[in-house]
mmCIF file of the N, C-alpha and C atoms, coordinates in Angstrom:
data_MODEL
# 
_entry.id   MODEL 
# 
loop_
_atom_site.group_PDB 
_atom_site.id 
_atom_site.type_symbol 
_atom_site.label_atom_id 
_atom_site.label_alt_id 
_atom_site.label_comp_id 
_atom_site.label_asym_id 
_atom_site.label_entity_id 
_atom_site.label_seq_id 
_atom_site.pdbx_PDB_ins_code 
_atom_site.Cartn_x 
_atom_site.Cartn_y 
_atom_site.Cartn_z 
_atom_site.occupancy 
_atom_site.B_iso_or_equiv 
_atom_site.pdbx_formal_charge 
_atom_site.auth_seq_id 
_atom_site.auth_comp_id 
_atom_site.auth_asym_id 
_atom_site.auth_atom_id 
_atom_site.pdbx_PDB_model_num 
ATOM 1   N N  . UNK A 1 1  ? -0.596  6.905   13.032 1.00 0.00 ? 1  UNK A N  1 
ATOM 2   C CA . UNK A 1 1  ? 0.424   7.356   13.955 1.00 0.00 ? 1  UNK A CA 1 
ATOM 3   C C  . UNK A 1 1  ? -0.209  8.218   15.042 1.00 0.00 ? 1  UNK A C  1 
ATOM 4   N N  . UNK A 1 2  ? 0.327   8.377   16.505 1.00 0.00 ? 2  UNK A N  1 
ATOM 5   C CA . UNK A 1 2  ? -0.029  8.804   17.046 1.00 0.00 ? 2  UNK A CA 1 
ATOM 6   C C  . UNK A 1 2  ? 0.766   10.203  17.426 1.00 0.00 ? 2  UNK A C  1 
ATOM 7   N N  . UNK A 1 3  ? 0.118   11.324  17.837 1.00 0.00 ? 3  UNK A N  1 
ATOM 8   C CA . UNK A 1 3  ? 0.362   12.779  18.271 1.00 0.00 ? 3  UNK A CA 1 
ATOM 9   C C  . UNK A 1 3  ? 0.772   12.304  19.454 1.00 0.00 ? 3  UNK A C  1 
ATOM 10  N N  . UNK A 1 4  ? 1.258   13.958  20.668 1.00 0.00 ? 4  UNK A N  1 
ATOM 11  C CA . UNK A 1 4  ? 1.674   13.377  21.762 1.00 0.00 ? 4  UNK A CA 1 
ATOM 12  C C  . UNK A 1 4  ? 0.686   12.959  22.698 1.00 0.00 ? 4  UNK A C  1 
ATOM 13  N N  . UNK A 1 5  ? -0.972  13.024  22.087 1.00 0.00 ? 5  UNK A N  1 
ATOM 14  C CA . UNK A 1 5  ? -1.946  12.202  22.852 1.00 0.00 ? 5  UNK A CA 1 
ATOM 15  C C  . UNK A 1 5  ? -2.884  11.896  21.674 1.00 0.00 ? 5  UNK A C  1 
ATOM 16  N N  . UNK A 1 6  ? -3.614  10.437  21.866 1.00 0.00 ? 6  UNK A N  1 
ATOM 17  C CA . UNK A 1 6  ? -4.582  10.152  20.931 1.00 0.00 ? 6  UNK A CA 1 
ATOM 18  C C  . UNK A 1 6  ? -5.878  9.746   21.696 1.00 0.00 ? 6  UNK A C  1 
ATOM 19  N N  . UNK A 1 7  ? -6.896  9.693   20.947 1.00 0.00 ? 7  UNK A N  1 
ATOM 20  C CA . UNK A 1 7  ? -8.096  8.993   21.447 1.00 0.00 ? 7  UNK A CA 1 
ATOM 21  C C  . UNK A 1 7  ? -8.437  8.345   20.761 1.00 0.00 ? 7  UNK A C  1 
ATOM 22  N N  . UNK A 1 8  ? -9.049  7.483   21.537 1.00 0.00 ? 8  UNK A N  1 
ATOM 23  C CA . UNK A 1 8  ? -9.832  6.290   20.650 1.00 0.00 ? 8  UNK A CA 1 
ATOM 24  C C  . UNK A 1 8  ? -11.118 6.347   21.273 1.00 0.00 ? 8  UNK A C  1 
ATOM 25  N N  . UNK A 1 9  ? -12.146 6.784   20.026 1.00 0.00 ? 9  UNK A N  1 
ATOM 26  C CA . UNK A 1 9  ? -13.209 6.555   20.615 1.00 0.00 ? 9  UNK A CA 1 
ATOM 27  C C  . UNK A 1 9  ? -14.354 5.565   19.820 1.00 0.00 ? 9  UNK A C  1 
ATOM 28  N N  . UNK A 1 10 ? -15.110 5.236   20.626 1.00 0.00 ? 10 UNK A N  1 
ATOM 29  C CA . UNK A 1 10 ? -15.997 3.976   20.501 1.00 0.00 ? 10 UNK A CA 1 
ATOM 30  C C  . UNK A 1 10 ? -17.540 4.913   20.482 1.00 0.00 ? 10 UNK A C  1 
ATOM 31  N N  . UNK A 1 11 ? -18.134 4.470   19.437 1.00 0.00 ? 11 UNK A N  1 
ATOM 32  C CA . UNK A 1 11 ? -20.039 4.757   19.434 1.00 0.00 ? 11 UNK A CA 1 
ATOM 33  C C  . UNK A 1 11 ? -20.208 4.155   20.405 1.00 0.00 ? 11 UNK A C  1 
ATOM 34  N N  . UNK A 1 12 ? -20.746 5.468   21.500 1.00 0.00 ? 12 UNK A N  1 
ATOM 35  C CA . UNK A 1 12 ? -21.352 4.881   23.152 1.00 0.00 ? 12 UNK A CA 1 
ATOM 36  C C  . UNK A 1 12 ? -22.537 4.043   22.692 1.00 0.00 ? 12 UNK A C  1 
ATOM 37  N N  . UNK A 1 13 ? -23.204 4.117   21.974 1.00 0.00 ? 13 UNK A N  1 
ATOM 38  C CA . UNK A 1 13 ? -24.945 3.646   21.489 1.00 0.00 ? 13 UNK A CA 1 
ATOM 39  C C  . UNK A 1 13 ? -24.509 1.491   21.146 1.00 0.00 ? 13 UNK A C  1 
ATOM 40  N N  . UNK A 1 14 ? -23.125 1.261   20.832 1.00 0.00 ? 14 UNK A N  1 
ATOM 41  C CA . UNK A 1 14 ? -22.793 -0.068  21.133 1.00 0.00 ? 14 UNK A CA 1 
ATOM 42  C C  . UNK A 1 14 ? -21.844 -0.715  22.507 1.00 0.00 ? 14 UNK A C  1 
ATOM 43  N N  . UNK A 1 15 ? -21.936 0.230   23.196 1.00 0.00 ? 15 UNK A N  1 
ATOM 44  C CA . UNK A 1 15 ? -21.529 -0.239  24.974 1.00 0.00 ? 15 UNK A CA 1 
ATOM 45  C C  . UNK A 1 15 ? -22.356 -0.075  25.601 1.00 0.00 ? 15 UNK A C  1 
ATOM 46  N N  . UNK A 1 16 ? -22.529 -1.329  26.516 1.00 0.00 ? 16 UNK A N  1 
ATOM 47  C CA . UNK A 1 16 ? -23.084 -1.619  27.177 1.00 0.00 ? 16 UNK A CA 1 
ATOM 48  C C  . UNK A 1 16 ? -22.479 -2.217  28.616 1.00 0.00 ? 16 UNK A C  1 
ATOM 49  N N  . UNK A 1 17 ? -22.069 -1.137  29.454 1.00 0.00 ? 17 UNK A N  1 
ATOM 50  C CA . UNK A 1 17 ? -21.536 -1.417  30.808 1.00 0.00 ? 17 UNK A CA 1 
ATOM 51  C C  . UNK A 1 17 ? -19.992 -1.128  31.061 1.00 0.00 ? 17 UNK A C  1 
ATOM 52  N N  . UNK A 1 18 ? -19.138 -1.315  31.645 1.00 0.00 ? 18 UNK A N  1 
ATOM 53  C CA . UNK A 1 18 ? -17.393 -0.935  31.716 1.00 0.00 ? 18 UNK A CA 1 
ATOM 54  C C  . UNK A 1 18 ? -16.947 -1.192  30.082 1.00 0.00 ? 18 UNK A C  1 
ATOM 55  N N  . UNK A 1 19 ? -16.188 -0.547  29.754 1.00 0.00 ? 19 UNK A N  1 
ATOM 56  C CA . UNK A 1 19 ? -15.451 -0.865  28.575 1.00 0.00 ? 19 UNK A CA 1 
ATOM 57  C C  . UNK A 1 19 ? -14.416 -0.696  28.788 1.00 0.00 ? 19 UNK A C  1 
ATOM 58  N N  . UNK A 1 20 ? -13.200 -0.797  28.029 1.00 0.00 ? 20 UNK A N  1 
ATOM 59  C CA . UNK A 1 20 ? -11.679 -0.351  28.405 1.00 0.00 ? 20 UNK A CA 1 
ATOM 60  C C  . UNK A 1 20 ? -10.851 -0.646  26.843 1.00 0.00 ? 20 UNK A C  1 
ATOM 61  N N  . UNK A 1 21 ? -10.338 -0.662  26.466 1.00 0.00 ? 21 UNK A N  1 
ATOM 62  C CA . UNK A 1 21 ? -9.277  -0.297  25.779 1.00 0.00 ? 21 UNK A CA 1 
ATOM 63  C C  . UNK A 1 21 ? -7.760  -1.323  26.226 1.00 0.00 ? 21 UNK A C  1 
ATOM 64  N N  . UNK A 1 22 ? -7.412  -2.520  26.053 1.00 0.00 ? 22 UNK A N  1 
ATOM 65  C CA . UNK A 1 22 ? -6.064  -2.934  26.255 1.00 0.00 ? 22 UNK A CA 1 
ATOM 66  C C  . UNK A 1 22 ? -4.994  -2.958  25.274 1.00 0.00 ? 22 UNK A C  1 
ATOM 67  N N  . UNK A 1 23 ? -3.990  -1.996  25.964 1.00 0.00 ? 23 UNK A N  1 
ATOM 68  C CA . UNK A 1 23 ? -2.688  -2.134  24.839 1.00 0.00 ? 23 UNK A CA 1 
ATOM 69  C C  . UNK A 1 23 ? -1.775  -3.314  24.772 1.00 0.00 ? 23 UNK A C  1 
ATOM 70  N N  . UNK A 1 24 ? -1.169  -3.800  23.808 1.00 0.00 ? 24 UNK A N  1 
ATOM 71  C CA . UNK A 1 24 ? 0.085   -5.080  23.465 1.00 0.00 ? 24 UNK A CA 1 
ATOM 72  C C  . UNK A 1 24 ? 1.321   -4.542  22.892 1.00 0.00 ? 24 UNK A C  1 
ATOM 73  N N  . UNK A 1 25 ? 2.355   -4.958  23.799 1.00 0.00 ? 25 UNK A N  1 
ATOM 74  C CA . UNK A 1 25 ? 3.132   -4.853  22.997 1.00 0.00 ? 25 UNK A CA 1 
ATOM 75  C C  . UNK A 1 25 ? 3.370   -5.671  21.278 1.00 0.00 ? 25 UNK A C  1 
ATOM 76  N N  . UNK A 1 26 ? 4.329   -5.802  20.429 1.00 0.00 ? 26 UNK A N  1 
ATOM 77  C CA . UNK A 1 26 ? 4.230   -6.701  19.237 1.00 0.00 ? 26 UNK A CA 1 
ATOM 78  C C  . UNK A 1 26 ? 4.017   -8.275  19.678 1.00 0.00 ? 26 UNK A C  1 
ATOM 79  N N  . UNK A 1 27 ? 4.751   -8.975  21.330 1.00 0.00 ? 27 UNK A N  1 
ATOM 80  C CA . UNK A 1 27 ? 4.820   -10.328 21.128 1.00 0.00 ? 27 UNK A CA 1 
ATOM 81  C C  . UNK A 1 27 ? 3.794   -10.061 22.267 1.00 0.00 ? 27 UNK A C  1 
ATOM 82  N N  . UNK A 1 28 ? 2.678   -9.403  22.196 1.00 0.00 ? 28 UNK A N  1 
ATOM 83  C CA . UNK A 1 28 ? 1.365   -9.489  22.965 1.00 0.00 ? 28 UNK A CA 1 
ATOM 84  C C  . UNK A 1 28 ? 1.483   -9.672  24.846 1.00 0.00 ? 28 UNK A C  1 
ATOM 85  N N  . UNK A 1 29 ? 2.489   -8.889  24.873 1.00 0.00 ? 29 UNK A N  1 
ATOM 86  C CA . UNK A 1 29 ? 2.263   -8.121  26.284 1.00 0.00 ? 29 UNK A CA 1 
ATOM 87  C C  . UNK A 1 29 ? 1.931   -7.362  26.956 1.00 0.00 ? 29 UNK A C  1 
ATOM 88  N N  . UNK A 1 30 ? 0.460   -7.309  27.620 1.00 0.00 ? 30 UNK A N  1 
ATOM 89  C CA . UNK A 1 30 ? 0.021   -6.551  28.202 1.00 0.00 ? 30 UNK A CA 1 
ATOM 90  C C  . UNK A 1 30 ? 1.116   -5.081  28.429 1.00 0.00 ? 30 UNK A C  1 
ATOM 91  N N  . UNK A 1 31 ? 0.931   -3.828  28.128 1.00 0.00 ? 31 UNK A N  1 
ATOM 92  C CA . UNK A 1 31 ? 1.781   -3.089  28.271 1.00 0.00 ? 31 UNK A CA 1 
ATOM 93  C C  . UNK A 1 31 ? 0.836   -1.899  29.490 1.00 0.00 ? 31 UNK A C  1 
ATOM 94  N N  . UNK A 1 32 ? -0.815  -1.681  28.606 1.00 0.00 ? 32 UNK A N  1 
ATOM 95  C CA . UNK A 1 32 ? -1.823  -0.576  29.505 1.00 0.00 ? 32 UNK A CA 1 
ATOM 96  C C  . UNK A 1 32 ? -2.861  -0.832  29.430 1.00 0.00 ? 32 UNK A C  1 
ATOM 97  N N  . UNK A 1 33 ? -3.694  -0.753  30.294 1.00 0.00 ? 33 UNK A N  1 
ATOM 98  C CA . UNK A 1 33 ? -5.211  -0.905  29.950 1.00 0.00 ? 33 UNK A CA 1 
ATOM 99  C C  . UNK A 1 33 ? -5.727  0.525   30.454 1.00 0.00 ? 33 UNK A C  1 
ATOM 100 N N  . UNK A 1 34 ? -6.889  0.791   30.203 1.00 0.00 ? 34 UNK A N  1 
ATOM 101 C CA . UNK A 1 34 ? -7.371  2.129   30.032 1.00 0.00 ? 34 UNK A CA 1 
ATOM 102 C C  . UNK A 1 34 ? -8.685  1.903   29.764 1.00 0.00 ? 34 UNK A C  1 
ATOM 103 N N  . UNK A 1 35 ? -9.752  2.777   30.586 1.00 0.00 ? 35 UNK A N  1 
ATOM 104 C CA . UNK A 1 35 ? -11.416 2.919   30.981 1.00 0.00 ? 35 UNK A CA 1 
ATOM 105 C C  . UNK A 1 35 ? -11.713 3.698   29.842 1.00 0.00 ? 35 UNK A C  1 
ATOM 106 N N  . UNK A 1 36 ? -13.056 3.251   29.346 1.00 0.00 ? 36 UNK A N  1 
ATOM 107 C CA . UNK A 1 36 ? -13.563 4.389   28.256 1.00 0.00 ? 36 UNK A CA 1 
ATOM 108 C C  . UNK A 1 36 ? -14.206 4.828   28.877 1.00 0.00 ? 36 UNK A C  1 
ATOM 109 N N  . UNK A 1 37 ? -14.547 6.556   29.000 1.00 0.00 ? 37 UNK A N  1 
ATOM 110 C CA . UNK A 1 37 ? -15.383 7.453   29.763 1.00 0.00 ? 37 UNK A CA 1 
ATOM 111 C C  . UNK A 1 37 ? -16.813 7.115   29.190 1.00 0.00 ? 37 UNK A C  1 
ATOM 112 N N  . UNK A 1 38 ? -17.599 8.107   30.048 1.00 0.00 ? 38 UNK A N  1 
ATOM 113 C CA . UNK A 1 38 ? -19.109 7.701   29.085 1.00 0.00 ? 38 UNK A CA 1 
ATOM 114 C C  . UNK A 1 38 ? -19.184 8.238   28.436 1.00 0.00 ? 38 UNK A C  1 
ATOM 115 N N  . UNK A 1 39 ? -18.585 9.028   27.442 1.00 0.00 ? 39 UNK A N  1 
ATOM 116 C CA . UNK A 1 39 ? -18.916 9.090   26.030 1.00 0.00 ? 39 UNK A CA 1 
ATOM 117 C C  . UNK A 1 39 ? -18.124 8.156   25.280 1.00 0.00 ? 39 UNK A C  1 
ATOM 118 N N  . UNK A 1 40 ? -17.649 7.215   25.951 1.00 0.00 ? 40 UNK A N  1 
ATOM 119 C CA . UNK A 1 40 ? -16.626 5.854   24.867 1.00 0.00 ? 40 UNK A CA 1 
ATOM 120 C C  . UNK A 1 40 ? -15.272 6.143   24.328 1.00 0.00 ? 40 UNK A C  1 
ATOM 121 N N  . UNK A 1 41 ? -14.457 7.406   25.084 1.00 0.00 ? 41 UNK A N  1 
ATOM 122 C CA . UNK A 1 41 ? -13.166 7.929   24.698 1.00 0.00 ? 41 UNK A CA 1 
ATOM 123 C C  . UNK A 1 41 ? -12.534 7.926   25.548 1.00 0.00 ? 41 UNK A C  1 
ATOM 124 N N  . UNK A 1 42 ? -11.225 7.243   25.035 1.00 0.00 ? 42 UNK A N  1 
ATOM 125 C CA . UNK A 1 42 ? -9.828  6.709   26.103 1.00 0.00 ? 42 UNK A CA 1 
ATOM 126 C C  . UNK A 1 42 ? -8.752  7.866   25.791 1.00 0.00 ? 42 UNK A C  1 
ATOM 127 N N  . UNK A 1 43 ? -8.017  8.095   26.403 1.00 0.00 ? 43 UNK A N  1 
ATOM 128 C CA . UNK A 1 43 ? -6.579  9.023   25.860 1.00 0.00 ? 43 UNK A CA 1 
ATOM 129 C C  . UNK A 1 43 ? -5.776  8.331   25.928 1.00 0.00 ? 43 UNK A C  1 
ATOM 130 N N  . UNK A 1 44 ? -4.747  7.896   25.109 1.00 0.00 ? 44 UNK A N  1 
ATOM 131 C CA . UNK A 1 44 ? -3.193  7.007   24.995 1.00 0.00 ? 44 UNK A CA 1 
ATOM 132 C C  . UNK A 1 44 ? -2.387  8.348   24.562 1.00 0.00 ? 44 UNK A C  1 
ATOM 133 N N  . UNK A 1 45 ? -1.300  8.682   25.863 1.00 0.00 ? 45 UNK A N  1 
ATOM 134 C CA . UNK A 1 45 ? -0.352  9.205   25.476 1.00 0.00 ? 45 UNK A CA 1 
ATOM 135 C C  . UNK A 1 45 ? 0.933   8.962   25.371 1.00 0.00 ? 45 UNK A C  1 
ATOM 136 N N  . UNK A 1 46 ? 1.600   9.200   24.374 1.00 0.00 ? 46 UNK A N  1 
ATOM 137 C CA . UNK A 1 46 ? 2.664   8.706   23.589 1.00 0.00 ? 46 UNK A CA 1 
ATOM 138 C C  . UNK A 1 46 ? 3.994   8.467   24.419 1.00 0.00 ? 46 UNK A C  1 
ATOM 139 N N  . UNK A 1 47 ? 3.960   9.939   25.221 1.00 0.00 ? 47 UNK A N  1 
ATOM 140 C CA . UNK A 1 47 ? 4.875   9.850   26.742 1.00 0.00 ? 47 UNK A CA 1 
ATOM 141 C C  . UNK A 1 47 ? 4.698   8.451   26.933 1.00 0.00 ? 47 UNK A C  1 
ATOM 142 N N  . UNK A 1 48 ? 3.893   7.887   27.573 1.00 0.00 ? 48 UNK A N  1 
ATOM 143 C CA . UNK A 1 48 ? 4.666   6.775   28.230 1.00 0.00 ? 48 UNK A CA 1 
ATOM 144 C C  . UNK A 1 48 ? 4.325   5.037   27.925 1.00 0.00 ? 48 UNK A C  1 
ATOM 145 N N  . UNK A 1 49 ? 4.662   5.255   26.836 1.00 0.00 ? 49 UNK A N  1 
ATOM 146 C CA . UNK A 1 49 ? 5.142   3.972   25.489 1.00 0.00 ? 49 UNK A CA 1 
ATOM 147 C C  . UNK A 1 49 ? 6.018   4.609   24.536 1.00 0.00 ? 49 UNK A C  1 
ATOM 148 N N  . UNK A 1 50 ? 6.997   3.230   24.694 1.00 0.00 ? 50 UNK A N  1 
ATOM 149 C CA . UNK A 1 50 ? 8.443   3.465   23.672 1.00 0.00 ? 50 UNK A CA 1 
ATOM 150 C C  . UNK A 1 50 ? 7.284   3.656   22.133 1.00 0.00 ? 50 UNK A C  1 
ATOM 151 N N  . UNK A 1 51 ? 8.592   4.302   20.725 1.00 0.00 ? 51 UNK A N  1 
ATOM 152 C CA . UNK A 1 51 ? 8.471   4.208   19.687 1.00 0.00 ? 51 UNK A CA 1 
ATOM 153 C C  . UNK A 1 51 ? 8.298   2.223   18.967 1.00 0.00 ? 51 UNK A C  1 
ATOM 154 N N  . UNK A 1 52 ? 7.421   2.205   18.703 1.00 0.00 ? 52 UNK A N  1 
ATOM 155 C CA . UNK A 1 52 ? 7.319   1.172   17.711 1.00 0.00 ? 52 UNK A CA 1 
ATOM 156 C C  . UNK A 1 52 ? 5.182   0.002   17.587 1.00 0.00 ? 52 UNK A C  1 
ATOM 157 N N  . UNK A 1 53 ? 5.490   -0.797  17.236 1.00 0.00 ? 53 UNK A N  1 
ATOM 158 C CA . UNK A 1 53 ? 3.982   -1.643  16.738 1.00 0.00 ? 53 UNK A CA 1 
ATOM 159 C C  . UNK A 1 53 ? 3.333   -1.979  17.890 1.00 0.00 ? 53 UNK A C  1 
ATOM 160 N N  . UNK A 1 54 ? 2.243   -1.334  18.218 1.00 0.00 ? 54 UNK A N  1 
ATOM 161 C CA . UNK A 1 54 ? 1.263   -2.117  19.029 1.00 0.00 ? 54 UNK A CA 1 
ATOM 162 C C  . UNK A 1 54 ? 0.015   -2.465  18.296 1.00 0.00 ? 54 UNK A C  1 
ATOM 163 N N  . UNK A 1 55 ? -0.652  -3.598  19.911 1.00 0.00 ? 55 UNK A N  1 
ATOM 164 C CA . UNK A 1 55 ? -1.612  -4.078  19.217 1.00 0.00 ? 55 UNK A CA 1 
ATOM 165 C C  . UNK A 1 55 ? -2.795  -3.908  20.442 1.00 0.00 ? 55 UNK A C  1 
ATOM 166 N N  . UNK A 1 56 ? -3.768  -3.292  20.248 1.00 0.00 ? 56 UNK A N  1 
ATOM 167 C CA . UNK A 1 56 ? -4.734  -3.336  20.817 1.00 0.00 ? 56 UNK A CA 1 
ATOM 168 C C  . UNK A 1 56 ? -6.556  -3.725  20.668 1.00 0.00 ? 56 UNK A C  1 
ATOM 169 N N  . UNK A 1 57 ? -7.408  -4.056  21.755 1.00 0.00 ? 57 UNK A N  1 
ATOM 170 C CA . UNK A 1 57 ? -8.460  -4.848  22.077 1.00 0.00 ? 57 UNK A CA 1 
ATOM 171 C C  . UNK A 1 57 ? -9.189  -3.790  22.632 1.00 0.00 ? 57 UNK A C  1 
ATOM 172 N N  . UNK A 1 58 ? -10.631 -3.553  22.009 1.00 0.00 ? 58 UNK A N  1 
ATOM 173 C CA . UNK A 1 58 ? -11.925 -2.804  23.327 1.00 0.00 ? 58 UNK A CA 1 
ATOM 174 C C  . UNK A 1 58 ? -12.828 -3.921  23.405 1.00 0.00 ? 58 UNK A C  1 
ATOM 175 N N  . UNK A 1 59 ? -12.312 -4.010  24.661 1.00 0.00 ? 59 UNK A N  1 
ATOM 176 C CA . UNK A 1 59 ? -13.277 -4.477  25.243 1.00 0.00 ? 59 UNK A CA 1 
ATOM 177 C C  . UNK A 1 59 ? -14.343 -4.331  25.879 1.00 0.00 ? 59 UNK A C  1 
ATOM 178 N N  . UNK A 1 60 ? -15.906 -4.571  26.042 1.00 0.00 ? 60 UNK A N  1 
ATOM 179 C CA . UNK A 1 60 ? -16.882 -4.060  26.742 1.00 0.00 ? 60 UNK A CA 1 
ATOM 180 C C  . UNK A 1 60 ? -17.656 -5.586  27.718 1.00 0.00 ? 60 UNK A C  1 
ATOM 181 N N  . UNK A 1 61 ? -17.785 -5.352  28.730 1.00 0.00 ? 61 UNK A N  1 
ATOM 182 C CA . UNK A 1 61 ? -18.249 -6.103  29.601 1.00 0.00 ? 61 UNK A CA 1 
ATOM 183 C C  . UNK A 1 61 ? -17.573 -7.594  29.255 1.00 0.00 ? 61 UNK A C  1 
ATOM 184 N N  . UNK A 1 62 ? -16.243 -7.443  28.944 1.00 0.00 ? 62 UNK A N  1 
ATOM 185 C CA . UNK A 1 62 ? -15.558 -8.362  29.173 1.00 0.00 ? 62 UNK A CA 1 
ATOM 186 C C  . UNK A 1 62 ? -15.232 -8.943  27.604 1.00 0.00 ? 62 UNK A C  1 
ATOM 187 N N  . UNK A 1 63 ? -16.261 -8.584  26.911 1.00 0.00 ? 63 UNK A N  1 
ATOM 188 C CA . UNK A 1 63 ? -16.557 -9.438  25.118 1.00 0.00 ? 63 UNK A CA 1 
ATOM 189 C C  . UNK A 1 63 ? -15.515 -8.398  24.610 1.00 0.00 ? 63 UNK A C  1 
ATOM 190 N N  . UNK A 1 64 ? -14.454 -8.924  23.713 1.00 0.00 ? 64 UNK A N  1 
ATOM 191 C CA . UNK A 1 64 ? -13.646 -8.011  22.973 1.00 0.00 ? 64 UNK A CA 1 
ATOM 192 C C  . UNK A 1 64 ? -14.538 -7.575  21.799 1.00 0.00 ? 64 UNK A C  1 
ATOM 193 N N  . UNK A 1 65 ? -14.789 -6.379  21.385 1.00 0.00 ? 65 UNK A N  1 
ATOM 194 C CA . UNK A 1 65 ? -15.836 -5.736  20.708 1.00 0.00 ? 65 UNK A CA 1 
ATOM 195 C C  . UNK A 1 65 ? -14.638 -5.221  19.551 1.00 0.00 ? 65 UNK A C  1 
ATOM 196 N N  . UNK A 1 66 ? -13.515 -4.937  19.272 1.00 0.00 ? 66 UNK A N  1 
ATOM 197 C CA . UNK A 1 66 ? -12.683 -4.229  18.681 1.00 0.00 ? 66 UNK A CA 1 
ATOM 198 C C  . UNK A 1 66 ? -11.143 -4.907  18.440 1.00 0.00 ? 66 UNK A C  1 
ATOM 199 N N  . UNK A 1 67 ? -10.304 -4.487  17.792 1.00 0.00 ? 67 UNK A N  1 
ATOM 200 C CA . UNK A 1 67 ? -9.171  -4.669  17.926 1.00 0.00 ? 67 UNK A CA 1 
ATOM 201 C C  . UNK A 1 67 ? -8.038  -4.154  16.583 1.00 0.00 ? 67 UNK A C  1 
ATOM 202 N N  . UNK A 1 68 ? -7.224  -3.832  17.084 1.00 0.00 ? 68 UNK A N  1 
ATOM 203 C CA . UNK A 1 68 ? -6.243  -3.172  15.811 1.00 0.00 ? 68 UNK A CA 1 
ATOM 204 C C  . UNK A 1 68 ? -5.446  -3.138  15.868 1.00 0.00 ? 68 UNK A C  1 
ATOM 205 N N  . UNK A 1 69 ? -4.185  -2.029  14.916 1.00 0.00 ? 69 UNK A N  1 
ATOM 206 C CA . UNK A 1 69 ? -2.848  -2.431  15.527 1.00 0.00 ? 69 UNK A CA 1 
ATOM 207 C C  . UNK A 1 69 ? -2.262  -0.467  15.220 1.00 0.00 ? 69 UNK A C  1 
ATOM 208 N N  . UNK A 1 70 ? -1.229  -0.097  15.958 1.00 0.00 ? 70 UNK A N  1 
ATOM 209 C CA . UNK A 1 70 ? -1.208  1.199   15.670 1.00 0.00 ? 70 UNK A CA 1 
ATOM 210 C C  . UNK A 1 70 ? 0.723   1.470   16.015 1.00 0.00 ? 70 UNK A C  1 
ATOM 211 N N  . UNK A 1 71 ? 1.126   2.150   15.247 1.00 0.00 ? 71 UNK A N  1 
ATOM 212 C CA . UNK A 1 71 ? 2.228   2.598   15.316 1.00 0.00 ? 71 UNK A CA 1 
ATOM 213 C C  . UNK A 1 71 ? 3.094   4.087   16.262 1.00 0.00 ? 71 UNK A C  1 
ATOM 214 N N  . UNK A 1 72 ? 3.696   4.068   16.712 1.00 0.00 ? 72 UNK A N  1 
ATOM 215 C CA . UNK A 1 72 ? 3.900   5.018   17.736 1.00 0.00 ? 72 UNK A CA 1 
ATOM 216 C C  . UNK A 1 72 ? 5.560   5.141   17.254 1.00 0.00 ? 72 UNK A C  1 
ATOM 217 N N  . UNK A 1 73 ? 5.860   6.063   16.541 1.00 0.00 ? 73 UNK A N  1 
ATOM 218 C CA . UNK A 1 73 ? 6.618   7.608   16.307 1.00 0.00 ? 73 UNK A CA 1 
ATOM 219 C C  . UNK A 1 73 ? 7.417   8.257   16.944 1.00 0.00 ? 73 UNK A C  1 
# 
C-alpha cells in the first residue's frame, strides 16, 4: 500500500541510460509515466490517482526491466 507519497527505487548499478517507471490502470491504461532520477528513484503520489489496483512497468532504455502490481488506499 501506498503512503501519501511512495518511491520506487531501482539499483542504479542495473540502468543503463533514461529509465522511467509506467503506471496502468487495472484494464491497462496508461494512467502516468514518471523519470527515475540518477540514483533510480521515482515518487508516485497518492494525491493524484483514485483508490484502487494498479499495474506498473520500469522501464530502461526502452527494455521493460521490471513490473508489478500495487494497491492504492
Amino acid at each position: 500500500m501506498l503512503s501519501c507519497a511512495t518511491k520506487i527505487k531501482v539499483d542504479k548499478t542495473v540502468l543503463h541510460g533514461a529509465a522511467e517507471v509506467v503506471i496502468y490502470d487495472i484494464v491497462g491504461k496508461e494512467i502516468s509515466r514518471l523519470s527515475l532520477d540518477a540514483s533510480g528513484e521515482a515518487e508516485i503520489s497518492k494525491e493524484n490517482v483514485a483508490e484502487g489496483i494498479y499495474l506498473f512497468k520500469i522501464f530502461n532504455s526502452g527494455n521493460m526491466i521490471a513490473g508489478g502490481k500495487m494497491i492504492i488506499q
